[in-house]
VEXPA-171746 format. One record per atom (N, C-alpha, C): residue in three letters; x, y, z. Coordinates in pm, whole numbers, plus 50000, padded with zeros to 5 digits. Layout:
BEGIN
ALAXYZ;...
//
This chain:
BEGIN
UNK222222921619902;UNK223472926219966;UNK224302934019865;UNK224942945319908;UNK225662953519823;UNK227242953219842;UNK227892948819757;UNK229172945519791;UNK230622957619751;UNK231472964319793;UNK232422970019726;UNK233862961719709;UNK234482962719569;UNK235832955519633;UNK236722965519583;UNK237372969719667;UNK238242984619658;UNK239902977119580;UNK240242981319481;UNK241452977319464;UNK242362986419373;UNK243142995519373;UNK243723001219334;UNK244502996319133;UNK244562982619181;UNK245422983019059;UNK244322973918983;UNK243202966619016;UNK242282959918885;UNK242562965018760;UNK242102954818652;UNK241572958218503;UNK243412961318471;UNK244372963718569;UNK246212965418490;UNK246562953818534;UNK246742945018619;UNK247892935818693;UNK246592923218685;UNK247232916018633;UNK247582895918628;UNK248182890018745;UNK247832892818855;UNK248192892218974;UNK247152879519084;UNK247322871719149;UNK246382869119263;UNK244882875319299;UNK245682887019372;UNK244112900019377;UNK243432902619328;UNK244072904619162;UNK242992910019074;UNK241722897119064;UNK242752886019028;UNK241982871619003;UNK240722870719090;UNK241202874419233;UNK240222870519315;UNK239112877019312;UNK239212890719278;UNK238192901719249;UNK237442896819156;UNK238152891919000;UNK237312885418894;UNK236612874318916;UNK236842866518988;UNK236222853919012;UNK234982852619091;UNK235142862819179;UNK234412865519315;UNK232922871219221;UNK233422880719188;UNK232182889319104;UNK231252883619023;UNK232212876618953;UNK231542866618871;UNK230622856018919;UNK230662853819034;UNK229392841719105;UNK228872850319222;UNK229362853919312;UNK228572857319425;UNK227242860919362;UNK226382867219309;UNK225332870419262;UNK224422877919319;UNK225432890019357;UNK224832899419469;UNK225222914919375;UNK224332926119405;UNK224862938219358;UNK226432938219450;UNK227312943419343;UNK228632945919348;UNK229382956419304;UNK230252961119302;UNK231092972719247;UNK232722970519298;UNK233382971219161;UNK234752977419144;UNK235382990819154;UNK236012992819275;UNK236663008619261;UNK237683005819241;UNK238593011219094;UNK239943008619068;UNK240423023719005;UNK241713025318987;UNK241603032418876;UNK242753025318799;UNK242493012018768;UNK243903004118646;UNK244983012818665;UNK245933015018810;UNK247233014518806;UNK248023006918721;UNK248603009318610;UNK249343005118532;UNK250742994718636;UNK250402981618608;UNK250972971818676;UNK252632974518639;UNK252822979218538;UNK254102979718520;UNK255202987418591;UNK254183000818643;UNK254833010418688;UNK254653017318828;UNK253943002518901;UNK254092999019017;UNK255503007119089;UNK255563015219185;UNK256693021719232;UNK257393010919390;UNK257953006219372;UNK258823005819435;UNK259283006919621;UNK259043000019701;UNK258923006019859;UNK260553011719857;UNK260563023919958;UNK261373032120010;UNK261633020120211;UNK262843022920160;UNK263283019920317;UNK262873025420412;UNK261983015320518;UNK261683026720645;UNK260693029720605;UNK260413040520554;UNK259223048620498;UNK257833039620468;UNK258023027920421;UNK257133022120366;UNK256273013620461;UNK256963010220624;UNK256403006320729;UNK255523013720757;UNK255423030120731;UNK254633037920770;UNK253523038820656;UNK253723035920512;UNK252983039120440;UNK252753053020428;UNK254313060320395;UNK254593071320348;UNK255423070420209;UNK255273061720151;UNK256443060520046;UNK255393061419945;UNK256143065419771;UNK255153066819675;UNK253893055119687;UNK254263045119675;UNK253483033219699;UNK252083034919767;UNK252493036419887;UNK251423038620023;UNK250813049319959;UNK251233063819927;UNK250693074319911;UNK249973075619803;UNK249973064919686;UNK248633064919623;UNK247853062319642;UNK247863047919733;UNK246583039119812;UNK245903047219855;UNK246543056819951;UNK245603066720061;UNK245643075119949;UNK245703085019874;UNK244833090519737;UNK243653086219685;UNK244073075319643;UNK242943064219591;UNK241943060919694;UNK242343060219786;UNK240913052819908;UNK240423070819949;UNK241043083019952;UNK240063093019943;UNK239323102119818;UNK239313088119731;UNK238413097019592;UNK237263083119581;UNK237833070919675;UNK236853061019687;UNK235743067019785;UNK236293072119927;UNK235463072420021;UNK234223081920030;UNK234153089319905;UNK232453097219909;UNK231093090819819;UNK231953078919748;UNK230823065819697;UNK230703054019800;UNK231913054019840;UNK231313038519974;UNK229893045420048;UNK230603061920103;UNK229803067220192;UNK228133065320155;UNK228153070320035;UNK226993072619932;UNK226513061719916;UNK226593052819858;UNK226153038419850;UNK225993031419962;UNK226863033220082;UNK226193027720205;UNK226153010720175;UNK227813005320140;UNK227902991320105;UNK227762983120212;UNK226762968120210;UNK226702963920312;UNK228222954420378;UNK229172951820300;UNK230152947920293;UNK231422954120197;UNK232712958520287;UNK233542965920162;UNK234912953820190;UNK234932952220076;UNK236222940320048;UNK237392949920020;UNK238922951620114;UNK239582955220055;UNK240792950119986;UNK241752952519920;UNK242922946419843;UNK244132952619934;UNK244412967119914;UNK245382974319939;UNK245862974620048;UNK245112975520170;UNK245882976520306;UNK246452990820346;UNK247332989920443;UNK247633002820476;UNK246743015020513;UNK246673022620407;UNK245553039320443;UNK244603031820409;UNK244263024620319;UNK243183020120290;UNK242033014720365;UNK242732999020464;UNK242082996520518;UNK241613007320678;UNK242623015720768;UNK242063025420804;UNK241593036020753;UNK241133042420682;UNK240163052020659;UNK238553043020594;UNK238923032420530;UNK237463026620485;UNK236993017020657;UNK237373017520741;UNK237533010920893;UNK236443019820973;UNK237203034520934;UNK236543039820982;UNK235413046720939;UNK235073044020775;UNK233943048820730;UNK232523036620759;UNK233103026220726;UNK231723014220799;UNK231693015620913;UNK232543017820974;UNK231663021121103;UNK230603031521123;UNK231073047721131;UNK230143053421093;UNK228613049521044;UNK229153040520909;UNK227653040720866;UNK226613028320896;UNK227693019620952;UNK227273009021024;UNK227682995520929;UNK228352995120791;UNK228642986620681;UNK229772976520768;UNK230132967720722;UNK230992956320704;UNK232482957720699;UNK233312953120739;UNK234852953920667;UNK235482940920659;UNK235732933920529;UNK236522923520520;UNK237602924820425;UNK238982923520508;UNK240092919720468;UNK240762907820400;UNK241022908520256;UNK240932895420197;UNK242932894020204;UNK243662887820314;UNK244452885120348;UNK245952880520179;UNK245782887820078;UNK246402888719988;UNK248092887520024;UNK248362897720098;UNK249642901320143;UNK250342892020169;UNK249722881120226;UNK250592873620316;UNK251302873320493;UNK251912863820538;UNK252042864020652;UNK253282878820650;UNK253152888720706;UNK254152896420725;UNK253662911620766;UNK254122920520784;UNK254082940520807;UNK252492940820810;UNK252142941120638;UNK251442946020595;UNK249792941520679;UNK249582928920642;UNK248442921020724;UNK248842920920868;UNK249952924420902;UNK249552928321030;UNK249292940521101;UNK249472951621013;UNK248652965220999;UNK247062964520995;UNK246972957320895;UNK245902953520847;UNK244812946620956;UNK245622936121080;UNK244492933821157;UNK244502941121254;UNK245392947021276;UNK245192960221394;UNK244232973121453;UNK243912967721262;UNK243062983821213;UNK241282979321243;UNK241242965021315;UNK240132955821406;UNK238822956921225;UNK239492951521121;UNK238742947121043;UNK237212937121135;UNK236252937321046;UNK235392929721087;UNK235562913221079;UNK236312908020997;UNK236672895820949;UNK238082896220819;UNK238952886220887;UNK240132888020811;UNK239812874420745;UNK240502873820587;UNK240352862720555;UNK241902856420539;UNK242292845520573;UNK243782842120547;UNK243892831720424;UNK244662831020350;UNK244502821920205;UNK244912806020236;UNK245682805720361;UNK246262795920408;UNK245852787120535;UNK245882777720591;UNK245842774020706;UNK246972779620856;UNK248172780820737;UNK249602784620836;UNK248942806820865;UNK248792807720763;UNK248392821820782;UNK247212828120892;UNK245942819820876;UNK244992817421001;UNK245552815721071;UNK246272808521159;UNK246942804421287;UNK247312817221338;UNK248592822721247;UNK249712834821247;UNK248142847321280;UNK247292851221192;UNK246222859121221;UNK246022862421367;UNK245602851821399;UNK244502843621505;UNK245422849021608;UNK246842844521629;UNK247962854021753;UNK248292869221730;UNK248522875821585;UNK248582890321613;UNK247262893421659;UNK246692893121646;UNK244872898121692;UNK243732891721705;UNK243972884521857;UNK242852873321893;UNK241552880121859;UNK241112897721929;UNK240512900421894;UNK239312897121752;UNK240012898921622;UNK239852899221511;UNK239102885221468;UNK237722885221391;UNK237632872121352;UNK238482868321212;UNK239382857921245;UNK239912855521130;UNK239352838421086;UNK239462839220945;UNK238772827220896;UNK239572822520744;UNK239882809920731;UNK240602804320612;UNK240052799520529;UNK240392808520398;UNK239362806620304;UNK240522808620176;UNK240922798420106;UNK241912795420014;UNK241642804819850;UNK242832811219800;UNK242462814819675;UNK242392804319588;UNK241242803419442;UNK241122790119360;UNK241492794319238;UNK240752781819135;UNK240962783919019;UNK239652778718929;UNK239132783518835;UNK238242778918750;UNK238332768118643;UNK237562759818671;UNK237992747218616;UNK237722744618519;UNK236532750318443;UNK236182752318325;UNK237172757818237;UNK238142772118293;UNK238802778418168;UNK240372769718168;UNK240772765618283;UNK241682762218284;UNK241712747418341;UNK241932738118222;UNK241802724118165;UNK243022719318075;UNK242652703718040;UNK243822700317949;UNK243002706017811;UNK241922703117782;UNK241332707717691;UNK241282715717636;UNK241852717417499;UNK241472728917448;UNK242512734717377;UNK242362749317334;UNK243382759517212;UNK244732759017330;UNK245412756417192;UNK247162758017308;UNK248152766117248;UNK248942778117275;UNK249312785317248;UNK250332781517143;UNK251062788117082;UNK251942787516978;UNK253282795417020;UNK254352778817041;UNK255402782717095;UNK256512773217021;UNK257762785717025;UNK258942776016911;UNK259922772017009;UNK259322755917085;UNK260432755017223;UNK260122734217170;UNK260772726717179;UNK260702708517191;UNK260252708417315;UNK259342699417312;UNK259632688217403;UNK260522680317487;UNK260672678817611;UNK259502682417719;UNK259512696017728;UNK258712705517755;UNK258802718317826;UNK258172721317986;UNK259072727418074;UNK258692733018199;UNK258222745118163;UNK257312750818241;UNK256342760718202;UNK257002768718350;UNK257042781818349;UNK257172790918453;UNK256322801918442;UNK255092810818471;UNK254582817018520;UNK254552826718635;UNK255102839418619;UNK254742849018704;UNK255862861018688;UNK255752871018791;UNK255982884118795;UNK257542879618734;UNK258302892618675;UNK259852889418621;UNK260562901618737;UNK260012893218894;UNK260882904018976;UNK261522891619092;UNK262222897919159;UNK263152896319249;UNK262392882419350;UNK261562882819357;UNK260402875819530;UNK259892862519411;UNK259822860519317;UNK259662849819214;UNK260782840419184;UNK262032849019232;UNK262812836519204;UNK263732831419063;UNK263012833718985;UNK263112828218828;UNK264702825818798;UNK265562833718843;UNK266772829518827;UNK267312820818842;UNK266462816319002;UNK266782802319066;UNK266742791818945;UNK265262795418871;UNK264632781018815;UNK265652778418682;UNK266362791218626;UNK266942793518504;UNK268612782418525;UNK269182787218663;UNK270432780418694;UNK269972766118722;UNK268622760818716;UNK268592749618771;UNK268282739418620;UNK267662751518545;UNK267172741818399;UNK268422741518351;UNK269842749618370;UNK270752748618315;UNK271302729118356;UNK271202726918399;UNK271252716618470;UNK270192702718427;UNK269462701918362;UNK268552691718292;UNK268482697618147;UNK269462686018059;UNK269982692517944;UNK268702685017882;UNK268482687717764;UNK267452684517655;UNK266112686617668;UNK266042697417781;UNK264462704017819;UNK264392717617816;UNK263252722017758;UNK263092735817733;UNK262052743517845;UNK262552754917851;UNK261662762417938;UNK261452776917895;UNK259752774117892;UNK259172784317881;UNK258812792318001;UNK258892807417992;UNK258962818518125;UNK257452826118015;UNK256572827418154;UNK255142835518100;UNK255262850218202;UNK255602860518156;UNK255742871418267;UNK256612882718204;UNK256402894718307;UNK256892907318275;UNK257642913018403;UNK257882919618404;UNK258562927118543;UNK260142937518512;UNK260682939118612;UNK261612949518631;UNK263142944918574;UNK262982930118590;UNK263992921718583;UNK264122918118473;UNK262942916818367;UNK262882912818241;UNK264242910118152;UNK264942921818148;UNK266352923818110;UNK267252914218137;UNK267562915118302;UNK268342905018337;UNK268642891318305;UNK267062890118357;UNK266512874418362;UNK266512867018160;UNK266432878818089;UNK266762868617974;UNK268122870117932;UNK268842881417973;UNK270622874817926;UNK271082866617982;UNK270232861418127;UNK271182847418226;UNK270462836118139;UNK268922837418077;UNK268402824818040;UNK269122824417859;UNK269302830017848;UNK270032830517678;UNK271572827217660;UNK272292830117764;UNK273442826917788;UNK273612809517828;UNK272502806917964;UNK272812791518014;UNK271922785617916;UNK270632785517883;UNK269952782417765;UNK269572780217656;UNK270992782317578;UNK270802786717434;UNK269652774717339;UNK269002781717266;UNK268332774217199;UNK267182770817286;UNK266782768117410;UNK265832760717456;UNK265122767017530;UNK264912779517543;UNK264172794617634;UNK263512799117587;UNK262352807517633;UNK261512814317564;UNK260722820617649;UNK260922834317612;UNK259732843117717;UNK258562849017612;UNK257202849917687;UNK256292851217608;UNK255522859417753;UNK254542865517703;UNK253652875217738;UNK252062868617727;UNK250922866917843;UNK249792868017793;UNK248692872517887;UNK247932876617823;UNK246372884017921;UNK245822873917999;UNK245182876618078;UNK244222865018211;UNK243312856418090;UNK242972863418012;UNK242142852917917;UNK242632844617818;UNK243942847517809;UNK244672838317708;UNK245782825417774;UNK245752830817878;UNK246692823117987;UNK246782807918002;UNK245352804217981;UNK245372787517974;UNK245962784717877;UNK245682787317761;UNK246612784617612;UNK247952783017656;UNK248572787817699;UNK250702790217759;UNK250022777117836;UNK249702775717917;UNK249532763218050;UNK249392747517974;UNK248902748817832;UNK248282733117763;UNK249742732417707;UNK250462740117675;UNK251642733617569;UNK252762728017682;UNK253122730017780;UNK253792722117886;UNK253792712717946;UNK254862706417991;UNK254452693318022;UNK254272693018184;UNK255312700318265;UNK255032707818383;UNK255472718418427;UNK255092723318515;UNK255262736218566;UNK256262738418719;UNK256762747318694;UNK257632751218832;UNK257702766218848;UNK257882769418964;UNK257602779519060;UNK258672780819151;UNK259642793319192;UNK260562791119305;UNK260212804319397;UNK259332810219379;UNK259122821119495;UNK259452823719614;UNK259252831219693;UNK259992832519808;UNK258622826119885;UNK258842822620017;UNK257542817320137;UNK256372825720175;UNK256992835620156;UNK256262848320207;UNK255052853020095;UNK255082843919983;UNK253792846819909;UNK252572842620028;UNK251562845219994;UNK250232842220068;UNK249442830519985;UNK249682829819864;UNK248542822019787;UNK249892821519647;UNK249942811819604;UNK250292809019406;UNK248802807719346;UNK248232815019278;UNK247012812019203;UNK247722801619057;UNK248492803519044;UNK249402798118939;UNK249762788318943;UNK249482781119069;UNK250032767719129;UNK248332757419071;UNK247302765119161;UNK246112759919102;UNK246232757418938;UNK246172768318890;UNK245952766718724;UNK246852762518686;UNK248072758018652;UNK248602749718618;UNK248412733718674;UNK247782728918767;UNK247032718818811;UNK246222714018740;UNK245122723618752;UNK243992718018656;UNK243552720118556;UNK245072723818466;UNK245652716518301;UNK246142702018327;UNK246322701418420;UNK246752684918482;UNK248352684118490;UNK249032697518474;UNK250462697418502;UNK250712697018628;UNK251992686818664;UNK252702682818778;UNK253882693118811;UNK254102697418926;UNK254532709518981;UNK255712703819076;UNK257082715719057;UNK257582717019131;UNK258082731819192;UNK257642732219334;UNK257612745119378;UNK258442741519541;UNK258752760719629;UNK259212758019661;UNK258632751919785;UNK259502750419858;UNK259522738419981;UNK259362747020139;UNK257222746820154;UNK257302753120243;UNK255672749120294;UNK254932756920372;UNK253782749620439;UNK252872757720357;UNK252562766920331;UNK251722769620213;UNK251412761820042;UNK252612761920076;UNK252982757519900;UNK252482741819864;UNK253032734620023;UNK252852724520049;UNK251152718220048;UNK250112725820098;UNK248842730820114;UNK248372727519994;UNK248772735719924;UNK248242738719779;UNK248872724619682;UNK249582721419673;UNK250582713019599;UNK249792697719595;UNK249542694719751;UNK249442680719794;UNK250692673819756;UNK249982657219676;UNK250802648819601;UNK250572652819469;UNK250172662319425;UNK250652666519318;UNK251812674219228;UNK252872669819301;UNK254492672319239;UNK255172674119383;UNK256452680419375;UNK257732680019424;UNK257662687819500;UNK257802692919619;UNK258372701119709;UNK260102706519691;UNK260992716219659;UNK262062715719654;UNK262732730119722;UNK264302726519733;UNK264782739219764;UNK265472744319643;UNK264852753619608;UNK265502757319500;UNK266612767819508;UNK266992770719622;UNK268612775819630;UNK269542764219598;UNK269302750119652;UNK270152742619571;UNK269812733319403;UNK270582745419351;UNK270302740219214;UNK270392729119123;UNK270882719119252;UNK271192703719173;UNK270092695619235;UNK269692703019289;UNK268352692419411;UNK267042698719311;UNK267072714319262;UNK266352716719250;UNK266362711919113;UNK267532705419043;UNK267732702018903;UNK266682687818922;UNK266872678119014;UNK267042664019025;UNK265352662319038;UNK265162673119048;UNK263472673119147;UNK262612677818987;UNK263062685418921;UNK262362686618762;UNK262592675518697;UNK263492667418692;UNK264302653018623;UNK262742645518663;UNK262442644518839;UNK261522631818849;UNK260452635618836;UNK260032645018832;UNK258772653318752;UNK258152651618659;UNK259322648418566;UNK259232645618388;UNK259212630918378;UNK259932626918501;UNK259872613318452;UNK259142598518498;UNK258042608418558;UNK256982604418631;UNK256102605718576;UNK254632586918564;UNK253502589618498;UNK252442599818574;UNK251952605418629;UNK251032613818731;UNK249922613918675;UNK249592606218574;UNK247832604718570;UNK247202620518559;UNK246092613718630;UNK245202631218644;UNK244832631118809;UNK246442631318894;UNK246502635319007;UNK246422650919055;UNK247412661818948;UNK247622674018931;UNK246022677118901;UNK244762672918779;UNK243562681318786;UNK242822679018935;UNK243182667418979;UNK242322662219088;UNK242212667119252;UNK243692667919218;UNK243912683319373;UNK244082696219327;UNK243662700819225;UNK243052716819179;UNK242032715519207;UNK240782706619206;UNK239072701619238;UNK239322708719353;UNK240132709319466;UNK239992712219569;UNK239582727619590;UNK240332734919498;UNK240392748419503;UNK239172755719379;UNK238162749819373;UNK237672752919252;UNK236812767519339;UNK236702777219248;UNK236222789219279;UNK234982786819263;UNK233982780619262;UNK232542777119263;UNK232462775619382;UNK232852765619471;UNK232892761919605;UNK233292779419704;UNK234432782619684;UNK235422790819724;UNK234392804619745;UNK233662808219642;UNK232632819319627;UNK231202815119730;UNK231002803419728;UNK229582796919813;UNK230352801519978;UNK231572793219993;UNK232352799120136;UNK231842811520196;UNK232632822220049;UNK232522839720082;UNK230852841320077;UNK229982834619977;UNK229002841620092;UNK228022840020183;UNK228542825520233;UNK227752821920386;UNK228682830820468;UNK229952835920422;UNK230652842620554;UNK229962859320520;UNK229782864620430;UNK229152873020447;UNK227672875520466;UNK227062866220426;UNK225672868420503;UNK225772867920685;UNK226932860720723;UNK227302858120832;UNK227242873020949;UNK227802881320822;UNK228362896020910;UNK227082905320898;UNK226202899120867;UNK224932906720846;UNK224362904620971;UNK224142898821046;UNK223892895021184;UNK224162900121311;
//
């Protein structure tokens, strides 16, 4: 079986997508191919009001660039399955090239419940995948048509463990660990006004983004002494995850998947994230559910976190999500579409 996974920004962005692309490749054990051209994650542009429903805004208008300097190798290669990331132009014009040639189309439901995936099933993909149980459902009513099927993003259990090299950081004990983008839909501010609030704990922030600026004069100001932002690659990432004691997350609902929720799990860190049916999914009894608009709930909820024994409950519901399993899923479902 010949596989494509079309993604615009691979090999730049520490993201979900990319992850899933790396992980996927790495076991399925089928001829495969990456079409990217490493969009520089940093300089990611921005949606335009309006405009961007249409996938006329800079954004959109690279995708559809990018998916027509992809579409004379899909053609050529004649993939028996094309995985896409991007959505929008993407998934119609590669929609309409498997057909033509008679190939596959699976939509790996990244986006989340909202606009985009629902463009996305309109465009009568061959199989949508949703990361969630709540997201399948939501699928399943925009486009009965559509086969949609729930198939969770994971984590590798081997790289990311208690075991092992742990990064080098100038923060005491206890430390909360935070992980992800330094933009607006992450939250982080939330988590910053809330650590202000559990005095004699330090928090470390792993991430980059637009906000960068902001987000460390509010954490340097309420924080002094006990903050620290640090930077690291997908391969160094477990290292930041072993020196913490747990991890928190305040994102908005509308994520589709935390891959970050897994891997910090199965380092065996206990989690508090926010308070919703995805999150919830992923989480189990392995930490706190919270609202982290209220910052004394969301204070009180890191307090019992820390001050809770949790065993090796946190590695034990990451087992769930292990990408060994997760990859065997993807390809009984794609031998599936061979049929």
């Amino acid at each position: 079986m010949k596989i494509a996974f079309v993604n615009i920004y691979q090999g730049q962005v520490n993201r979900g997508a990319e992850t899933y692309v790396i992980e996927l490749t790495k076991r399925l054990g089928q001829k495969h191919t990456i079409y990217s051209i490493g969009y520089d994650g940093r300089k990611i542009p921005s949606r335009w009001p309006l405009l961007w429903r249409f996938f006329l805004d800079p954004q959109g208008l690279k995708i559809f660039c990018f998916t027509l300097r992809v579409i004379p190798r899909v053609w050529r290669e004649k993939y028996d399955v094309v995985v896409t990331l991007n959505g929008g132009w993407q998934v119609a014009l590669l929609r309409i090239i498997t057909w033509f040639y008679g190939g596959k189309l699976l939509v790996s439901g990244q986006s989340g419940i909202g606009w985009d995936d629902r463009v996305n099933l309109w465009a009568f993909p061959d199989v949508f995948v949703a990361l969630s149980q709540k997201a399948c459902h939501w699928a399943k009513r925009v486009n009965p048509l559509v086969k949609s099927v729930y198939i969770s993003n994971g984590v590798d259990l081997e790289v990311f463990k208690p075991e092992g090299e742990k990064g080098k950081i100038n923060l005491k004990h206890p430390i909360v660990l935070c992980v992800g983008a330094l933009e607006k839909d992450k939250r982080i501010d939330l988590t910053i006004k809330a650590m202000a609030k559990v005095p004699g704990v330090s928090l470390l922030i792993c991430g980059y983004g637009s906000l960068e600026k902001d987000l460390k004069e509010l954490a340097y100001r309420l924080l002094p002494g006990r903050v620290e932002f640090v930077e690291a690659s997908y391969k160094d990432i477990n290292k930041v995850y072993r020196v913490a004691d747990m991890f928190t997350l305040a994102s908005t609902p509308s994520h589709s998947f935390e891959i970050v929720l897994t891997e910090a799990m199965a380092t065996n860190l206990p989690v508090v994230a926010n308070c919703d049916e995805i999150r919830a999914e992923i989480v189990g009894k392995a930490g706190i559910l919270t609202n982290p608009n209220n910052s004394q709930r969301y204070a009180e909820d890191i307090k019992s976190v820390l001050a809770k024994k949790w065993g090796s409950v946190p590695r034990e519901q990451a087992m769930k999500f292990s990408w060994d399993n997760i990859a065997k899923e993807y390809e009984k479902l794609m031998k599936g579409l061979e049929k």
